[in-house]
PDB file as gemmi writes it, atoms N, CA and C in Angstrom:
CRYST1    1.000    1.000    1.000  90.00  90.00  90.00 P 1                      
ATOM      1  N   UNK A   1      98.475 174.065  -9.663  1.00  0.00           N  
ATOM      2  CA  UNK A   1      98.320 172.644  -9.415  1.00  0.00           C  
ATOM      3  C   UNK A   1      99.149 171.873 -10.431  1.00  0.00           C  
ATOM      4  N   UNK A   2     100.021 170.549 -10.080  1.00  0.00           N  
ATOM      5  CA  UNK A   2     100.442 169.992 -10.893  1.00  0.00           C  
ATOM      6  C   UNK A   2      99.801 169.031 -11.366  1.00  0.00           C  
ATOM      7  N   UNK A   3     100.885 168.477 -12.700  1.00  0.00           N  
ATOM      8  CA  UNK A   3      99.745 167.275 -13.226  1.00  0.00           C  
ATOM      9  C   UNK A   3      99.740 166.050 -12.827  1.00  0.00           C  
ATOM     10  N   UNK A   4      98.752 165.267 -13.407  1.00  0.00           N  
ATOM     11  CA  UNK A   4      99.126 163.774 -13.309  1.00  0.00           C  
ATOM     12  C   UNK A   4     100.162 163.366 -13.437  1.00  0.00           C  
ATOM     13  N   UNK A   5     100.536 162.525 -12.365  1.00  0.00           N  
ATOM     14  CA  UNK A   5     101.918 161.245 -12.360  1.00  0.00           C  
ATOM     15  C   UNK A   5     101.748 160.141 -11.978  1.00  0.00           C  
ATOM     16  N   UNK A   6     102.421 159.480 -13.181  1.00  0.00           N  
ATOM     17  CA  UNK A   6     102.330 157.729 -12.646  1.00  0.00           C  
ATOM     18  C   UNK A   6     103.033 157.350 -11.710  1.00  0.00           C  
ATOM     19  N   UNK A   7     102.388 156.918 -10.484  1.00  0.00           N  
ATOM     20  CA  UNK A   7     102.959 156.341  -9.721  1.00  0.00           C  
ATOM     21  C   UNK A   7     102.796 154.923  -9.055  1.00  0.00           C  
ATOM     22  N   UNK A   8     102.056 154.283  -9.735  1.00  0.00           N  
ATOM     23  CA  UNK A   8     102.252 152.867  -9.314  1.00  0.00           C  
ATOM     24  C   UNK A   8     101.418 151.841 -10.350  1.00  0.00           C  
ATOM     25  N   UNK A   9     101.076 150.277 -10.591  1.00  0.00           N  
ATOM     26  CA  UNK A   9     100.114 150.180 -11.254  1.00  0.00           C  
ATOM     27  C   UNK A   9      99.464 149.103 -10.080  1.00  0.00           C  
ATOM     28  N   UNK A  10      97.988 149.030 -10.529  1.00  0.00           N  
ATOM     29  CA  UNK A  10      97.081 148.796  -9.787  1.00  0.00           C  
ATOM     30  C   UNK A  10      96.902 147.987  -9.038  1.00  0.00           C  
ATOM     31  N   UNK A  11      97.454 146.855  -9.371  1.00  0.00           N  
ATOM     32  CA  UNK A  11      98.176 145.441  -8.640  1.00  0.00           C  
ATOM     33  C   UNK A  11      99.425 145.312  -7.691  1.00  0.00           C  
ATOM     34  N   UNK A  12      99.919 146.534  -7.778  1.00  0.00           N  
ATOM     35  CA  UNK A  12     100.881 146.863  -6.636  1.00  0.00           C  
ATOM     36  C   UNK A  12     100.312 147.546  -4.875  1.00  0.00           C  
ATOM     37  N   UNK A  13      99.392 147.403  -5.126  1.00  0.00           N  
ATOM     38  CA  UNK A  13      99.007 147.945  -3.790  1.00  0.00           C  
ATOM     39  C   UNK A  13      98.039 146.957  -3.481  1.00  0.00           C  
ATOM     40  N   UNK A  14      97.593 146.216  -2.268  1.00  0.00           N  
ATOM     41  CA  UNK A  14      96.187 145.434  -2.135  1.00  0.00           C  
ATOM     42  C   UNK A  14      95.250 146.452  -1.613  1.00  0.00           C  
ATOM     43  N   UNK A  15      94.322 145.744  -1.424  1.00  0.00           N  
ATOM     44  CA  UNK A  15      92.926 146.270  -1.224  1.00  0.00           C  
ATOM     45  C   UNK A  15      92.422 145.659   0.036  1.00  0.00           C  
ATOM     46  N   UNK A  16      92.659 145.574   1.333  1.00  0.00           N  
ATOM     47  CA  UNK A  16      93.202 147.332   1.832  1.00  0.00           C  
ATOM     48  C   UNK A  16      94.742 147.097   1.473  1.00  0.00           C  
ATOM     49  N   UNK A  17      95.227 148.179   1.558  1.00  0.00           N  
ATOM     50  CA  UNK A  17      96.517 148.429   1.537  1.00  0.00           C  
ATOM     51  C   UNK A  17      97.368 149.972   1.593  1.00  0.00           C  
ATOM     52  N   UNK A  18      98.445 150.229   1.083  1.00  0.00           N  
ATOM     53  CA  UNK A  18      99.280 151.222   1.399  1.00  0.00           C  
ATOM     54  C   UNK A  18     100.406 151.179   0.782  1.00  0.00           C  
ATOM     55  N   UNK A  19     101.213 152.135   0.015  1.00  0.00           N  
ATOM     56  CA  UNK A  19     102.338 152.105  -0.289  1.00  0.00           C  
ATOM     57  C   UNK A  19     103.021 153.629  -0.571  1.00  0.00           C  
ATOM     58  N   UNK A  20     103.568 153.815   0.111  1.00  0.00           N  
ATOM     59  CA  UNK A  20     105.003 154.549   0.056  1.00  0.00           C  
ATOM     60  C   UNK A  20     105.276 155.337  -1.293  1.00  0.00           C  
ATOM     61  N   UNK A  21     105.243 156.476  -1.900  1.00  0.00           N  
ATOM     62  CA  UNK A  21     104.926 156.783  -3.403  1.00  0.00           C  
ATOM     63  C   UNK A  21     106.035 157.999  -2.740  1.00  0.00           C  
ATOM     64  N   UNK A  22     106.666 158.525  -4.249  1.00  0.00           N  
ATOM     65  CA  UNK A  22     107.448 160.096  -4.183  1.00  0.00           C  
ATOM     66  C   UNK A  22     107.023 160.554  -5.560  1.00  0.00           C  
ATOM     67  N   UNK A  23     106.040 161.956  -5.229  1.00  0.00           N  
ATOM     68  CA  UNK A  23     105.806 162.395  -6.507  1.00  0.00           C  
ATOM     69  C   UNK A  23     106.219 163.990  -6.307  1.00  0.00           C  
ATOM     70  N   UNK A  24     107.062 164.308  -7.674  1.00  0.00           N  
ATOM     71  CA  UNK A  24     107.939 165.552  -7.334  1.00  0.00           C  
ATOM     72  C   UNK A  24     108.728 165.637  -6.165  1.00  0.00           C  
ATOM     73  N   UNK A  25     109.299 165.396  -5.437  1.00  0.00           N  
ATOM     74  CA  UNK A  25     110.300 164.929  -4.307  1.00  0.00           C  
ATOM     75  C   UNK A  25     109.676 165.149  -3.008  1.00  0.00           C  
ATOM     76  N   UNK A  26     107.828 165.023  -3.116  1.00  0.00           N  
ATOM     77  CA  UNK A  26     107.092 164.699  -1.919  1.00  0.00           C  
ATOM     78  C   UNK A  26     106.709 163.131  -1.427  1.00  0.00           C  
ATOM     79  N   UNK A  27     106.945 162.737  -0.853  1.00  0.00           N  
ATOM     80  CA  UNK A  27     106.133 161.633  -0.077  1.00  0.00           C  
ATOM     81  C   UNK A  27     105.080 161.642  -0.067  1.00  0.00           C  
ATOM     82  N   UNK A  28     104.205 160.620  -0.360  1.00  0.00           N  
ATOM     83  CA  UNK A  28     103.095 160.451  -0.320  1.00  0.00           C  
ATOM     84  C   UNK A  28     103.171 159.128  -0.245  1.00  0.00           C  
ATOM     85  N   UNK A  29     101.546 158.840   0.724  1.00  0.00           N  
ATOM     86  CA  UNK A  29     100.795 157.400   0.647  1.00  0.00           C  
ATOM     87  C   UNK A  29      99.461 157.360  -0.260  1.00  0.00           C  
ATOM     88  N   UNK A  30     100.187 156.228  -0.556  1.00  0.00           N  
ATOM     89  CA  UNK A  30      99.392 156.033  -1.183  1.00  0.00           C  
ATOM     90  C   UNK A  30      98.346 154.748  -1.193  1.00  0.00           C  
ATOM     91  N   UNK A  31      96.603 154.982  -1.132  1.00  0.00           N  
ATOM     92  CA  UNK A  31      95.655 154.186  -0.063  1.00  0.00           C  
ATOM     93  C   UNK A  31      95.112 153.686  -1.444  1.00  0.00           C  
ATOM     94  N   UNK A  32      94.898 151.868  -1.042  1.00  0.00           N  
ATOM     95  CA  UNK A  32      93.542 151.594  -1.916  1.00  0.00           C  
ATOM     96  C   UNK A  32      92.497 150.841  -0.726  1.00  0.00           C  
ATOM     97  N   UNK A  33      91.747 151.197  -0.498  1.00  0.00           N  
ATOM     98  CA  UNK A  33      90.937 150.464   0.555  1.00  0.00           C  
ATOM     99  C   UNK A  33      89.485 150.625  -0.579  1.00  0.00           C  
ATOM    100  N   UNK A  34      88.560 149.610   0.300  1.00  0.00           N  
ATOM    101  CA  UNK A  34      87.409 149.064  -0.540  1.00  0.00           C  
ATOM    102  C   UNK A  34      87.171 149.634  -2.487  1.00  0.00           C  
ATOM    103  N   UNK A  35      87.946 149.393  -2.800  1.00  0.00           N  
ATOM    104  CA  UNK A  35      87.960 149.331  -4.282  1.00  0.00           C  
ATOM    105  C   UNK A  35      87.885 151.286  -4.841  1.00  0.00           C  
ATOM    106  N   UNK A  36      88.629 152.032  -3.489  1.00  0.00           N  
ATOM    107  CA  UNK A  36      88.533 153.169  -3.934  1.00  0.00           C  
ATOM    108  C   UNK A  36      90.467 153.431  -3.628  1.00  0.00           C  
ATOM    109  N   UNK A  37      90.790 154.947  -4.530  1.00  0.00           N  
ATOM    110  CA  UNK A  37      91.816 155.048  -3.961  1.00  0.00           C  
ATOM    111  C   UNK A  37      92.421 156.355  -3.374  1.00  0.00           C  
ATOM    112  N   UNK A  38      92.903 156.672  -3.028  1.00  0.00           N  
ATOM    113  CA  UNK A  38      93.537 157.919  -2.178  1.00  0.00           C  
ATOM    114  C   UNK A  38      94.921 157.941  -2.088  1.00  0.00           C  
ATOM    115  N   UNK A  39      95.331 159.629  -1.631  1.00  0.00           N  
ATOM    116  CA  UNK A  39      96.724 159.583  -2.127  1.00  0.00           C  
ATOM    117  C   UNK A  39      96.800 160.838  -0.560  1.00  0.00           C  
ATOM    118  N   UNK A  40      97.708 160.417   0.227  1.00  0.00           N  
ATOM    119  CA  UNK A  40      97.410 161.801   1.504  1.00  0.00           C  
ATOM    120  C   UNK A  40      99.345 161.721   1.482  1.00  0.00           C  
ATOM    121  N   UNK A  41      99.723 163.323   2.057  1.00  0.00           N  
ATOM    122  CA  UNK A  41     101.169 163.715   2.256  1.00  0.00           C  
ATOM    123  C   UNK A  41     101.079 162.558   3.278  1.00  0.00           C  
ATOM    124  N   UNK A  42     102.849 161.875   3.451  1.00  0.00           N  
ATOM    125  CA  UNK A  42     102.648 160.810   4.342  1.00  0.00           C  
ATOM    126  C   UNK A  42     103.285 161.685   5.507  1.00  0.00           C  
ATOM    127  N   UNK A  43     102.676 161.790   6.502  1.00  0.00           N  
ATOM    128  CA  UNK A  43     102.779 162.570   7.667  1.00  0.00           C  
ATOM    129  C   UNK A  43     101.909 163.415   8.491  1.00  0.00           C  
ATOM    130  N   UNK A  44     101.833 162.624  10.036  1.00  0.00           N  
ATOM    131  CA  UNK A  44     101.051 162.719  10.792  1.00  0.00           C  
ATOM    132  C   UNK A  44     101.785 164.200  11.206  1.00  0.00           C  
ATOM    133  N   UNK A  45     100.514 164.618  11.300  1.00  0.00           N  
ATOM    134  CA  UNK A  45     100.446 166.423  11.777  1.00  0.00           C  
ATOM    135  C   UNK A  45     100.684 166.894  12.725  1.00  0.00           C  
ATOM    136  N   UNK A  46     100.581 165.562  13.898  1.00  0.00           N  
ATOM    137  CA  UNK A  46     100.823 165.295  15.345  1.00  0.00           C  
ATOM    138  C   UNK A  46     102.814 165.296  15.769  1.00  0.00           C  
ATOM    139  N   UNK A  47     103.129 164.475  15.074  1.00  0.00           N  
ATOM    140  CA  UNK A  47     104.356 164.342  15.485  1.00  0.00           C  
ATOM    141  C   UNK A  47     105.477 164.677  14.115  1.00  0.00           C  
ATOM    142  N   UNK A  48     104.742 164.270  12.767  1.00  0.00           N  
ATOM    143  CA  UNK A  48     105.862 164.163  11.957  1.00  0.00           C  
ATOM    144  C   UNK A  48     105.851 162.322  11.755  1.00  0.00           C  
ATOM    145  N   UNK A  49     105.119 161.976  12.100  1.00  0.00           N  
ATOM    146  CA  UNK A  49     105.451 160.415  11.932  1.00  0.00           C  
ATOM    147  C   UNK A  49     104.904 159.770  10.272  1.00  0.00           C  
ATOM    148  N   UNK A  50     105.321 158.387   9.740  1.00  0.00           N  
ATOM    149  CA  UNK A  50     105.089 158.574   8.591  1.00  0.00           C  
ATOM    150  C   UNK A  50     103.651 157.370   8.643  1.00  0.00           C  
ATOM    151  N   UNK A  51     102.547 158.346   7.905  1.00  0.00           N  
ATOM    152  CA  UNK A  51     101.270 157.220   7.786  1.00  0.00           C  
ATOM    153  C   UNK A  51     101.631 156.450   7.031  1.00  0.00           C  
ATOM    154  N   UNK A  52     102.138 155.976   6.345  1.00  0.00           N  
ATOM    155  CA  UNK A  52     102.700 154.435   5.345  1.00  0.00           C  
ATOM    156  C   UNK A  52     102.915 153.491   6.261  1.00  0.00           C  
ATOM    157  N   UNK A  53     103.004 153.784   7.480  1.00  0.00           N  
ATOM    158  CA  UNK A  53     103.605 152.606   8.563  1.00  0.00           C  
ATOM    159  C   UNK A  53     102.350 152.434   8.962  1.00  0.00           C  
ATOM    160  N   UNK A  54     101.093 152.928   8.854  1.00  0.00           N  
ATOM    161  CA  UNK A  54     100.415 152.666   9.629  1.00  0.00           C  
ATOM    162  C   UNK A  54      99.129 152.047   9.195  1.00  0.00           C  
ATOM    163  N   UNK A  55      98.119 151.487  10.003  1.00  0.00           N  
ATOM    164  CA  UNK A  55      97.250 150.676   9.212  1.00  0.00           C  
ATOM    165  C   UNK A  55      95.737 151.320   9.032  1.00  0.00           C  
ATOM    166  N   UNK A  56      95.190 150.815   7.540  1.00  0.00           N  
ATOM    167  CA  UNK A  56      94.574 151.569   6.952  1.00  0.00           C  
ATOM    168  C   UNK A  56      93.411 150.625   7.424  1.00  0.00           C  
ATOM    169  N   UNK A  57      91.745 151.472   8.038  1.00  0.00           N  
ATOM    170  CA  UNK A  57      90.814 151.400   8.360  1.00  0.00           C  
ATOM    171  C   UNK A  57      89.610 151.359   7.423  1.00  0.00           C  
ATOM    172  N   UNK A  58      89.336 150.279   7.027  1.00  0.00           N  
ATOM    173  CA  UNK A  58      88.071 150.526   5.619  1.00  0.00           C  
ATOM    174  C   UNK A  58      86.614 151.042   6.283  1.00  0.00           C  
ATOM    175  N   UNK A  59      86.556 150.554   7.643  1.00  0.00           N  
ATOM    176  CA  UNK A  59      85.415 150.758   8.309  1.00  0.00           C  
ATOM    177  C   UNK A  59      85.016 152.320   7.909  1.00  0.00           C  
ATOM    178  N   UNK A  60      86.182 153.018   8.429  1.00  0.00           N  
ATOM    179  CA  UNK A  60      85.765 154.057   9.197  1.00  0.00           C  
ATOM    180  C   UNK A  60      86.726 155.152   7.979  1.00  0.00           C  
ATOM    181  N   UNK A  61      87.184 154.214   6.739  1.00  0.00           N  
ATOM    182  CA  UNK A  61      87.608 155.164   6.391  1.00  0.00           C  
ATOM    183  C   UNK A  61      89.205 156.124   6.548  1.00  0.00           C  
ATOM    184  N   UNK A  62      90.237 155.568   7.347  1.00  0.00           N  
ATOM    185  CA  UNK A  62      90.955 156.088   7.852  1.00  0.00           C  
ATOM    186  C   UNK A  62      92.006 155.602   7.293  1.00  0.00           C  
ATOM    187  N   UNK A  63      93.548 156.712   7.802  1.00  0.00           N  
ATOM    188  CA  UNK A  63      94.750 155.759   8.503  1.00  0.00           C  
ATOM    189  C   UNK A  63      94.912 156.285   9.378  1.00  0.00           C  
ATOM    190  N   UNK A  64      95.389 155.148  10.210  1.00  0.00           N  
ATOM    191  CA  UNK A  64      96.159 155.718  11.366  1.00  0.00           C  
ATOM    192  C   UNK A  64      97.988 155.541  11.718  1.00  0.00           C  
ATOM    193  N   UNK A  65      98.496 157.137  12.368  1.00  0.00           N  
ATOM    194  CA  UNK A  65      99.940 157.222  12.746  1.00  0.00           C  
ATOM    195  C   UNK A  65     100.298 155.838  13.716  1.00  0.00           C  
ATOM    196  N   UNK A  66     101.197 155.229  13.388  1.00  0.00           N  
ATOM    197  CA  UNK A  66     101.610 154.575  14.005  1.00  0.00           C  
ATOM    198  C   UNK A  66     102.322 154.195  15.664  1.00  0.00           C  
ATOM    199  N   UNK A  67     102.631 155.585  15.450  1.00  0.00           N  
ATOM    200  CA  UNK A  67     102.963 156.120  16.722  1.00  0.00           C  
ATOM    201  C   UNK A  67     102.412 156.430  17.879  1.00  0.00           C  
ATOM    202  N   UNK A  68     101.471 157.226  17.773  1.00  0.00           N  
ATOM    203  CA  UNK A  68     100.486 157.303  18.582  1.00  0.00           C  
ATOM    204  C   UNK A  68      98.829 157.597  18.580  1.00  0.00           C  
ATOM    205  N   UNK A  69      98.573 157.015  17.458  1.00  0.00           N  
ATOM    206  CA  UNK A  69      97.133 156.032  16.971  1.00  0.00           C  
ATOM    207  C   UNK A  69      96.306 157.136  15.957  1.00  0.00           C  
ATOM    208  N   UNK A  70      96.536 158.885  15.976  1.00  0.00           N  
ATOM    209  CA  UNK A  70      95.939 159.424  15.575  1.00  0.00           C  
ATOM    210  C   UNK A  70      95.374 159.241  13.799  1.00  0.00           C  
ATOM    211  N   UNK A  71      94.145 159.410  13.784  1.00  0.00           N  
ATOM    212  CA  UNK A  71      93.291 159.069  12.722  1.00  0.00           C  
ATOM    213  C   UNK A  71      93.128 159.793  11.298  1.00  0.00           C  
ATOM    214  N   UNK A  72      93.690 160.050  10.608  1.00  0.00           N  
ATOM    215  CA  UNK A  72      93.232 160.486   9.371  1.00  0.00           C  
ATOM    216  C   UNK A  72      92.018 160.362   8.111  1.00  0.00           C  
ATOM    217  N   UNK A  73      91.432 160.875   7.511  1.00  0.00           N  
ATOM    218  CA  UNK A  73      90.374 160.455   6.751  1.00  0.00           C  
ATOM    219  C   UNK A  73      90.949 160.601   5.422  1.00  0.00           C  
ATOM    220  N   UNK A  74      90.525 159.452   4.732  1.00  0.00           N  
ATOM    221  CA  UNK A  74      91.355 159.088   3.733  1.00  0.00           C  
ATOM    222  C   UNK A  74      90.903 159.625   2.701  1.00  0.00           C  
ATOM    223  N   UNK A  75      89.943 160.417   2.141  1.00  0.00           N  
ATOM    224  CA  UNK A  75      89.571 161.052   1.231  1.00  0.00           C  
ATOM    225  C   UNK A  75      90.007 162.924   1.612  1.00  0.00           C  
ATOM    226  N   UNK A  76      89.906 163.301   2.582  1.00  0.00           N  
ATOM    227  CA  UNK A  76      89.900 164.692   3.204  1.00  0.00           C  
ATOM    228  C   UNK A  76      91.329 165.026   3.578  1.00  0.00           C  
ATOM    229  N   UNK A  77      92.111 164.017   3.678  1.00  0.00           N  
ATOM    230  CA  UNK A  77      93.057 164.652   5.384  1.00  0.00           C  
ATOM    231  C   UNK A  77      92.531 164.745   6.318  1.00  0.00           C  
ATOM    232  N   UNK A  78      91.386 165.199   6.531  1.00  0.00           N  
ATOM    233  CA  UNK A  78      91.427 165.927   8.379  1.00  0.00           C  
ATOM    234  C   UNK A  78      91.703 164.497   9.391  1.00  0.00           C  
ATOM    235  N   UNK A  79      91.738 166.053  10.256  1.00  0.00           N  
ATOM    236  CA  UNK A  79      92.299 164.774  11.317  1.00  0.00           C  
ATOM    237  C   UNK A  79      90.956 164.205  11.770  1.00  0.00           C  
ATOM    238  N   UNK A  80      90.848 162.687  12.973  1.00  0.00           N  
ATOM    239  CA  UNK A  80      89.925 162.507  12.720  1.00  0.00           C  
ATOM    240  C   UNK A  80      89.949 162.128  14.080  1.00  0.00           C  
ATOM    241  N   UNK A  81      90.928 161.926  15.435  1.00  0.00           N  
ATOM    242  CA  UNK A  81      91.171 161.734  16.383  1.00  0.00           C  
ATOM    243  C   UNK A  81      92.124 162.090  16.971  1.00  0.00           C  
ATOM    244  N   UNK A  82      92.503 162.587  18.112  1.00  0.00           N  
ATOM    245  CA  UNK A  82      93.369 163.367  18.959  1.00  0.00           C  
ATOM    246  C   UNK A  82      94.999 162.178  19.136  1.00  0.00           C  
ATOM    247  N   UNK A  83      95.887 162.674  18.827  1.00  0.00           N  
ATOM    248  CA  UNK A  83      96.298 163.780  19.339  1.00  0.00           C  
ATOM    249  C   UNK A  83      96.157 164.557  17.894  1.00  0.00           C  
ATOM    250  N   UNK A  84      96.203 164.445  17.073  1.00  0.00           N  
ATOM    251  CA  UNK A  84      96.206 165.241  15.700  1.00  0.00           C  
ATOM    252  C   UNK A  84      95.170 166.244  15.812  1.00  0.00           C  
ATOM    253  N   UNK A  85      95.268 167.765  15.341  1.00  0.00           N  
ATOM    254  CA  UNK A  85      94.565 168.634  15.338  1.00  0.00           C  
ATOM    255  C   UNK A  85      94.216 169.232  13.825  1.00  0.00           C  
ATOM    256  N   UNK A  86      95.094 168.788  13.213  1.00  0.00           N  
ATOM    257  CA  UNK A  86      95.511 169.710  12.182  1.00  0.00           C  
ATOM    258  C   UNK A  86      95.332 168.487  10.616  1.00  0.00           C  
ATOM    259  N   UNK A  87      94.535 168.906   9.653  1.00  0.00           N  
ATOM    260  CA  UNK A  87      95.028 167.283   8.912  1.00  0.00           C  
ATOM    261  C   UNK A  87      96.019 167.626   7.668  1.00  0.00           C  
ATOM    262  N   UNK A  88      96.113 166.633   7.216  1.00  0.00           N  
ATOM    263  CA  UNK A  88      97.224 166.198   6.194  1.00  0.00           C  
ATOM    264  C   UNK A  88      96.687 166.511   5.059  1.00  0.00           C  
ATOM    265  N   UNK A  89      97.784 166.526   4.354  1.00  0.00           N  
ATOM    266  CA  UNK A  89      97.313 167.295   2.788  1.00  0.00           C  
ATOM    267  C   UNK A  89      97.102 166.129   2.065  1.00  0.00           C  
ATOM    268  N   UNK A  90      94.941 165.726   1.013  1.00  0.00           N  
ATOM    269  CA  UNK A  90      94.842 164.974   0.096  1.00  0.00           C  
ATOM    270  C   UNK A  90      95.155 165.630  -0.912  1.00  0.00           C  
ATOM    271  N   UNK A  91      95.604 164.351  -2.024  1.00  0.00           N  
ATOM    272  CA  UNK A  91      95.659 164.838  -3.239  1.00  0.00           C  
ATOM    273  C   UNK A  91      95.114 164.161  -4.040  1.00  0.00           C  
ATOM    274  N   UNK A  92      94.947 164.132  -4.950  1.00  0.00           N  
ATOM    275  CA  UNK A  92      93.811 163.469  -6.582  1.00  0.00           C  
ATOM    276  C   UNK A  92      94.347 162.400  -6.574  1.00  0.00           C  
ATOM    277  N   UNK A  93      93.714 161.045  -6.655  1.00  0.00           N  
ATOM    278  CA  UNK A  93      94.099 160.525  -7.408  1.00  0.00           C  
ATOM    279  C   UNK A  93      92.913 159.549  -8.858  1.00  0.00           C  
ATOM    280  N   UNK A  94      93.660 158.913 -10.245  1.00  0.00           N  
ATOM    281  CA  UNK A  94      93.091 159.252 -10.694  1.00  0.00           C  
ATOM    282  C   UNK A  94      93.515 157.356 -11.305  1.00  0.00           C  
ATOM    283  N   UNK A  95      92.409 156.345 -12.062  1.00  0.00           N  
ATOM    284  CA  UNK A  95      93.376 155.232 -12.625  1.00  0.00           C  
ATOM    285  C   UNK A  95      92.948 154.884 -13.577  1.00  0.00           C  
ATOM    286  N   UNK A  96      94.019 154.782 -14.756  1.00  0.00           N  
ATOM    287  CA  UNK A  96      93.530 154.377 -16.345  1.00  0.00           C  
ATOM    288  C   UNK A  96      94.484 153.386 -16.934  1.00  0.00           C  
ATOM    289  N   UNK A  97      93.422 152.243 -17.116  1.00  0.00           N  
ATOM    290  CA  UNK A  97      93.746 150.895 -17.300  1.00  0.00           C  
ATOM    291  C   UNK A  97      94.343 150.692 -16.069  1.00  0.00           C  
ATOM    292  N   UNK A  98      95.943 149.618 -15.845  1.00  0.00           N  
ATOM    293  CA  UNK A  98      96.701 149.338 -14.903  1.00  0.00           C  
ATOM    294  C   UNK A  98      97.300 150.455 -14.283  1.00  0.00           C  
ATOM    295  N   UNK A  99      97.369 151.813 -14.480  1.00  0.00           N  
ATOM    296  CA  UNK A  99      98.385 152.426 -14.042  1.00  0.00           C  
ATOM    297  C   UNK A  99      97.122 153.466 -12.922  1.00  0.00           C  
ATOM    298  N   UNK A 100      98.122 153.837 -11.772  1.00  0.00           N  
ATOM    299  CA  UNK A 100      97.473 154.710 -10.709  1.00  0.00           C  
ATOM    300  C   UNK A 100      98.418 156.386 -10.760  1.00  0.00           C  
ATOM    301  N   UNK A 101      97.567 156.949 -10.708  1.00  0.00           N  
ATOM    302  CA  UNK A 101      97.963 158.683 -11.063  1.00  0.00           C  
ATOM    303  C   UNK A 101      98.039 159.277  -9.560  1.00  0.00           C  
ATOM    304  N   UNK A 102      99.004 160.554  -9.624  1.00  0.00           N  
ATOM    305  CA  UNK A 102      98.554 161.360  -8.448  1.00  0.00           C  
ATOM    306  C   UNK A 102      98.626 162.533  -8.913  1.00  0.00           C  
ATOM    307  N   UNK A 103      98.109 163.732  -8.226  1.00  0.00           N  
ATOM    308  CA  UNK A 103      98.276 165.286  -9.065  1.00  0.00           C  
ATOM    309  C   UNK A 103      98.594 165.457  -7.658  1.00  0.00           C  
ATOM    310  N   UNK A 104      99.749 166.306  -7.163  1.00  0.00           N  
ATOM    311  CA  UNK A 104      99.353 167.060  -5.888  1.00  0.00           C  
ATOM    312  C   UNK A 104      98.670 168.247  -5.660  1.00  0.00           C  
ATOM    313  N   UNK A 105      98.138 168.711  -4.533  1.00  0.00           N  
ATOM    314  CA  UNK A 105      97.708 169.742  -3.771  1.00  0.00           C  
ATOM    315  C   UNK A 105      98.623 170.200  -3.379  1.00  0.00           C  
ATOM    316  N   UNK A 106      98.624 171.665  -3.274  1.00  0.00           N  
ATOM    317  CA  UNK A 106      99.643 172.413  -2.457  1.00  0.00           C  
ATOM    318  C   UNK A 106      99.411 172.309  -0.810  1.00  0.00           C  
ATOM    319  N   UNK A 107     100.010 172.811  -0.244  1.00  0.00           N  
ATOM    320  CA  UNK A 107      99.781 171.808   1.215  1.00  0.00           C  
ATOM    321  C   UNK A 107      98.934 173.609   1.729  1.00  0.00           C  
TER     322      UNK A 107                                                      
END                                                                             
């Protein structure tokens, strides 16, 4: 497992929100919804499409591919609605003072 990396500070993302992160030359999104945060590979499992485009669900917890609506859970990966079968890789994330961390998971 790798370590912590700074990748954004805390005021750069809203609440809900989303942003676009590269840690070690992976893509990642990166989620702050209701005052929590999450970090998932950006890519729907379904097509390859990128979840950064897509809009993040506080209700229920989610994002969804833009493309063709499938659901992710923003703490887990899994998928959470069809067409997606398969979910996306979470990874840690972690925040001290202003700055937001990610560690990845191996996929």
């Amino acid at each position: 497992m790798s370590e912590f990396i700074p990748v954004a500070k805390v005021g750069e993302v809203v609440d809900p929100g989303s942003m676009l992160v590269e840690v070690d030359d992976r893509l990642v999104v990166l989620i702050h919804a209701a005052g929590h945060w999450y970090a998932l590979d950006d890519v729907c499992t379904h097509d390859g499409g990128p979840l950064s485009d897509g809009p993040v669900d506080v209700a229920d917890r989610s994002i969804a591919c833009p493309r063709h609506g499938a659901k992710f859970d923003l703490a887990t990966g899994a998928a959470m609605t069809m067409p997606a079968t398969k979910p996306t890789v979470a990874h840690e994330v972690k925040v001290e003072g202003d700055q937001v961390f990610v560690r990845l998971h191996d996929a």
